[in-house]
C-alpha positions in Angstrom: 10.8 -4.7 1.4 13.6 -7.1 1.5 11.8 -9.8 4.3 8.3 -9.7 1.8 6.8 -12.3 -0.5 4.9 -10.5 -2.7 3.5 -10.8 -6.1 1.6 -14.1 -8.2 1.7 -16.3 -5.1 -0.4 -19.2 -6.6 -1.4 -19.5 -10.5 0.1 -18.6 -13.6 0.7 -15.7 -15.5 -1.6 -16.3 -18.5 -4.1 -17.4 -16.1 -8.2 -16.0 -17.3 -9.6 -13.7 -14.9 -13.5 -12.9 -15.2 -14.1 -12.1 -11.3 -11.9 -11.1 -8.4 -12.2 -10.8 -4.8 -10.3 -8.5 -2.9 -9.9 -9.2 0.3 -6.8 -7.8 3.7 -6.3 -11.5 4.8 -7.5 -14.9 3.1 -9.4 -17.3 5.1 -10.6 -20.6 4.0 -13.9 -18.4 4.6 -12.2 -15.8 2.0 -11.9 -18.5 -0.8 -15.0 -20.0 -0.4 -16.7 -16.9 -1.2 -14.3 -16.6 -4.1 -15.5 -19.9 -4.9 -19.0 -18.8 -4.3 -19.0 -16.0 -6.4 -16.9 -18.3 -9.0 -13.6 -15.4 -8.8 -10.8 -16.8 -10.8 -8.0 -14.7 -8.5 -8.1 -13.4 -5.4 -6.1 -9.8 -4.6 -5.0 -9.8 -0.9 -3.1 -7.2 1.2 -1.4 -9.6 3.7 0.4 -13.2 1.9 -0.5 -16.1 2.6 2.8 -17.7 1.8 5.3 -16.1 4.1 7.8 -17.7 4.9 9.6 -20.9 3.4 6.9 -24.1 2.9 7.9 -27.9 3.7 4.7 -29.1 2.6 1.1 -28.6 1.3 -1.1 -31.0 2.1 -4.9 -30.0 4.2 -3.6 -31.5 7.5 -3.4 -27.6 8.4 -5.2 -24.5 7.7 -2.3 -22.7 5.1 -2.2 -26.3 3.4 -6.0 -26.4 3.0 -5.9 -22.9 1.7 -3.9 -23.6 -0.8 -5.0 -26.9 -1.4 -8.1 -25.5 -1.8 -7.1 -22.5 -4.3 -5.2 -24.8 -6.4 -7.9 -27.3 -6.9 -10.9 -24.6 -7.9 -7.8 -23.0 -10.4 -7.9 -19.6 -8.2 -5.3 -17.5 -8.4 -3.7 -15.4 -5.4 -2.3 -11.9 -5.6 -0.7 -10.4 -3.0 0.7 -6.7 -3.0 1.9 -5.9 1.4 4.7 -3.9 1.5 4.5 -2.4 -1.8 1.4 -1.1 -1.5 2.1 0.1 2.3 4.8 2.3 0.6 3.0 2.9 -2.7 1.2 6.7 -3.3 -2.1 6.2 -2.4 -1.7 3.1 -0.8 -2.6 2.1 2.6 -1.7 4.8 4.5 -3.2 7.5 2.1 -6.8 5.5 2.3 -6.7 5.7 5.8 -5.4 9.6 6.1 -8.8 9.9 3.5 -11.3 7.9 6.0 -9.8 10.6 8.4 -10.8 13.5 6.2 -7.4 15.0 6.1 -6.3 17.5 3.9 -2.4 18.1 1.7 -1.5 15.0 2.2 1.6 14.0 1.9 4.5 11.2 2.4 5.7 11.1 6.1 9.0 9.7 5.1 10.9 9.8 2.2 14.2 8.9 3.0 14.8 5.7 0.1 17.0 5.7 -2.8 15.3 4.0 -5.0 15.1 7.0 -8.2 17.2 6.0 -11.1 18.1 8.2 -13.8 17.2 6.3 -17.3 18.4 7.8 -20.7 17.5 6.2 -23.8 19.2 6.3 -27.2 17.3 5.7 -30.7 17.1 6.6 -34.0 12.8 5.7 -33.1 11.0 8.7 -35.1 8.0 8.0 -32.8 8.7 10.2 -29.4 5.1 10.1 -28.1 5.1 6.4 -28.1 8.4 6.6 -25.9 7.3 9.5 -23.7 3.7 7.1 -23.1 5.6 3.9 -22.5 8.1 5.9 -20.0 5.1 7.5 -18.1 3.3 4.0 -18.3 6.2 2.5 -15.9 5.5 6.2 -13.8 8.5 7.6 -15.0 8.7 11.2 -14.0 10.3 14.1 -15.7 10.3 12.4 -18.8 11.7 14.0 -22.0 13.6 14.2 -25.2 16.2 15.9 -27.0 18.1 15.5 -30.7 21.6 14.8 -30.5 24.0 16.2 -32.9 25.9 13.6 -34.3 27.1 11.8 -37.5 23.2 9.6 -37.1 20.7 12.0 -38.6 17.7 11.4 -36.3 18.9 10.3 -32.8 17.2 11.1 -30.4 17.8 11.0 -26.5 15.4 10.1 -23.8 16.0 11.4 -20.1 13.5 10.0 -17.1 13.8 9.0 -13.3 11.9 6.2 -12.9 12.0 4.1 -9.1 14.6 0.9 -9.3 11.7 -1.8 -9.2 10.3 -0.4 -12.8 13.7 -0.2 -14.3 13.5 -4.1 -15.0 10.2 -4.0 -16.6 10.9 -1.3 -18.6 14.0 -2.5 -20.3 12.3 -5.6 -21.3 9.3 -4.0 -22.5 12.0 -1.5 -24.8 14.1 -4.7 -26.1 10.5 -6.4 -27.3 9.8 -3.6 -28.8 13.4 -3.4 -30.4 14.1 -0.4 -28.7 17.3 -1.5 -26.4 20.6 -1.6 -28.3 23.6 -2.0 -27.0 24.8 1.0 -25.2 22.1 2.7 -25.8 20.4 2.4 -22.1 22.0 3.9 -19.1 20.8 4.0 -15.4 22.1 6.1 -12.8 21.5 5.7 -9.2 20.0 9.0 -7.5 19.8 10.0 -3.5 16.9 12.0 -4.0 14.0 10.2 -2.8 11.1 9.2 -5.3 7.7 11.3 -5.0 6.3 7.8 -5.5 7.6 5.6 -2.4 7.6 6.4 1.0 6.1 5.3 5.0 3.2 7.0 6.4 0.9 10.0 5.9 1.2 13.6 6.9 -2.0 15.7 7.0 -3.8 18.5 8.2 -7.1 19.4 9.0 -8.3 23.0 8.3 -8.2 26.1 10.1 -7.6 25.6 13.8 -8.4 21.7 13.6 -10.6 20.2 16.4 -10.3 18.8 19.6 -9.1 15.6 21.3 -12.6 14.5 22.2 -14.2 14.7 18.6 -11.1 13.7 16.9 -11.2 10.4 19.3 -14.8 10.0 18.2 -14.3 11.0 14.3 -11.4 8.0 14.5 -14.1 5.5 15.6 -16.6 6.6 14.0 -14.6 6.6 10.3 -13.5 3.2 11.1 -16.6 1.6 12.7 -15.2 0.9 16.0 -16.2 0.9 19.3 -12.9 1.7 21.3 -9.7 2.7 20.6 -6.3 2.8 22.6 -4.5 6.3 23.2 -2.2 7.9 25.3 -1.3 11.8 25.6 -3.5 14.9 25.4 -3.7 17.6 23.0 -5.6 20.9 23.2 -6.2 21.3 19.4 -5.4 18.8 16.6 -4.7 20.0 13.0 -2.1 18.4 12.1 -2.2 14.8 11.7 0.2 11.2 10.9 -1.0 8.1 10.2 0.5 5.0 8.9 -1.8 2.0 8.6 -0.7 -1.3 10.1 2.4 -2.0 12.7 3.5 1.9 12.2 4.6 2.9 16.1 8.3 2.8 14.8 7.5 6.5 12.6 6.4 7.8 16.1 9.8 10.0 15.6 9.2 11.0 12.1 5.4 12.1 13.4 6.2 14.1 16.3 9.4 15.4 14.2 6.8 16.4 11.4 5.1 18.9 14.3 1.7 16.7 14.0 -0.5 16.8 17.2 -1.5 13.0 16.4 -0.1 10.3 15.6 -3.1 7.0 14.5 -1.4 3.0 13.9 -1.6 -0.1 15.2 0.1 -3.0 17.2 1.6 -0.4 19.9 3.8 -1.8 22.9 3.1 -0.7 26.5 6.3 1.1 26.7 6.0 3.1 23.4 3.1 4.9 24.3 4.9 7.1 26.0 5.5 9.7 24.0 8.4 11.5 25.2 6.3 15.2 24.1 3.7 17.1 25.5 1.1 18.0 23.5 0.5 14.8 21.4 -1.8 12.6 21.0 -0.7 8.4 20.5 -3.9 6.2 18.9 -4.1 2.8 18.5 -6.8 1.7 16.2 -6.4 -2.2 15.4 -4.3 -3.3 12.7 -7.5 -4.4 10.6 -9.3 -1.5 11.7 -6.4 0.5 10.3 -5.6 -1.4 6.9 -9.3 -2.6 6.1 -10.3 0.5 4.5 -8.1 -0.3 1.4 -9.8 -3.4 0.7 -12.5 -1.0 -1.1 -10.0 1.4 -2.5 -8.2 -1.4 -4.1 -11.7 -3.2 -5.3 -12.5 0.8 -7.0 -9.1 0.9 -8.6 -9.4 -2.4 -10.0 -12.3 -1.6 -11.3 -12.3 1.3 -12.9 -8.8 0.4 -14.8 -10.4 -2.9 -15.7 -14.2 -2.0 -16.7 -14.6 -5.9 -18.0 -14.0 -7.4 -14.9 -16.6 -7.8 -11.8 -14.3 -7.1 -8.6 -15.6 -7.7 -5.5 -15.2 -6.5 -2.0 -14.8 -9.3 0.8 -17.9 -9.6 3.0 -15.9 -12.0 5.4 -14.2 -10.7 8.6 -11.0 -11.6 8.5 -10.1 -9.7 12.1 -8.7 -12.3 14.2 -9.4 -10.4 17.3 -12.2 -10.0 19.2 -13.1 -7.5 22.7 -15.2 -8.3 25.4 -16.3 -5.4 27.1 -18.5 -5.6 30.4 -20.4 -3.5 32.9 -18.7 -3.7 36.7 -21.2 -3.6 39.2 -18.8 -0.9 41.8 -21.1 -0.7 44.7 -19.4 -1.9 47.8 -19.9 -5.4 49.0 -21.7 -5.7 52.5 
């Protein structure tokens, strides 16, 4: 998204990387167990640089983070939106912890497909078909064009706007690009890789609000959870991981029976539909589960590297809970 800071936050490009820590938020208890466990880069969901910096100095906690990063050469990662909106990204992890079925994006409605076509006299295709599918190009092919160049060949793809960048500089180091010969097109479909939110369905006729309530805390490890509605039967479900209330629309649009997010206002739970069913699971509670799927991910495409999963809570919030003693006083 537009408001984001994602990316290399802190460190260079060519920096070595041996270990990494993944981790939703980092801590100054987050990188000292990257120090601990002597991780050259840490991978976090949430960035630590937001918004625009005056200074960095340890007279405050974001200062002695990075301070502290920069001083023990540890690099910082962070991938937020992206990876909100990414295919299975945070909102497909969590729709998984449910144990959801067909899953699918909730919405799709972004323009960010491009058409690609490629022009070259390259007698390799395979190479040009891998490196097209490499930047998740989809419907990638090739034809010969007739013509007074024996050989050319044409390459056709949609590929999503942010890998359009990457890919033409990948194709002019490899002395692919020549003038003219690229062309992008912008496209209203929506991509099949980018949207908001999960839709999915449990099978047959679903289960009920009580052990659905109980199969939310128990998948996420939590005591309590907010809610508000009722629902006989739930089978089919939405979820979007994080600050998600504002696809309540999209969910109860969708048909689902239950809608699980975070960081929901007093007002919007009500629901405006009978026969639904509003959770509110924590915003940690509801991202935290990627923190693993990221660490698996990392680790199987990189089989060199040790990856790590945070031990540190990062959950700035905390519950009391009590017993009230409701006998009358005498």
């Amino acid at each position: 998204m537009d408001y984001d800071n994602v990316g290399l936050l802190v460190g260079e490009q060519n920096h070595q990387v041996n270990r990494i820590l993944v981790c939703l938020d980092v801590t100054e208890e987050v990188v000292d167990e990257a120090i601990k466990k002597q991780c050259e880069l840490i991978v976090s969901h949430h960035p630590l640089i937001f918004k625009k910096l005056s200074r960095i100095n340890p007279t405050d906690e974001q200062g002695r983070i990075i301070y502290k990063l920069i001083r023990n050469e540890i690099a910082l990662l962070s991938a937020h939106t992206n990876l909100d909106a990414a295919l299975d990204g945070v909102s497909f992890v969590l729709a998984n912890n449910l144990g959801l079925d067909d899953l699918q994006f909730l919405e799709r409605n972004y323009s960010v497909s491009r058409k690609i076509t490629l022009t070259t006299t390259f007698e390799d295709t395979e190479a040009v078909l891998k490196l097209l599918n490499y930047y998740s190009a989809e419907e990638a092919h090739f034809f010969t064009v007739d013509g007074r160049k024996e050989g050319l060949k044409c390459f056709e793809a949609i590929i999503d706007a942010h890998n359009v960048g990457s890919l033409k500089n990948t194709l002019e180091r490899e002395g692919l690009l020549k003038k003219g010969s690229f062309q992008e097109l912008e496209m209203a479909s929506p991509s099949n890789n980018f949207g908001l939110g999960v839709i999915g369905t449990y099978p047959e006729d679903g289960i009920a609000k009580g052990e659905f309530l109980h199969l939310v805390c128990r998948a996420l490890e939590v005591n309590a959870i907010k809610y508000s509605g009722d629902v006989g039967r739930i089978r089919k479900v939405a979820v979007c991981g994080g600050a998600g209330v504002f696809l309540k629309g999209s969910a109860i649009a969708s048909g689902a029976d239950a809608f699980v997010t975070s960081d929901i206002k007093y007002h919007e739970y009500f629901t405006e539909k009978q026969d639904f069913l509003l959770v509110d699971v924590g915003h940690y509670e509801s991202e935290f589960p990627v923190v693993e799927a990221i660490r698996k991910e990392l680790s199987e495409g990189f089989e060199e590297l040790e990856v790590y999963a945070t031990e540190s809570v990062t959950n700035p919030v905390r519950i009391y809970t009590t017993e009230f003693n409701n006998k009358p006083i005498e």
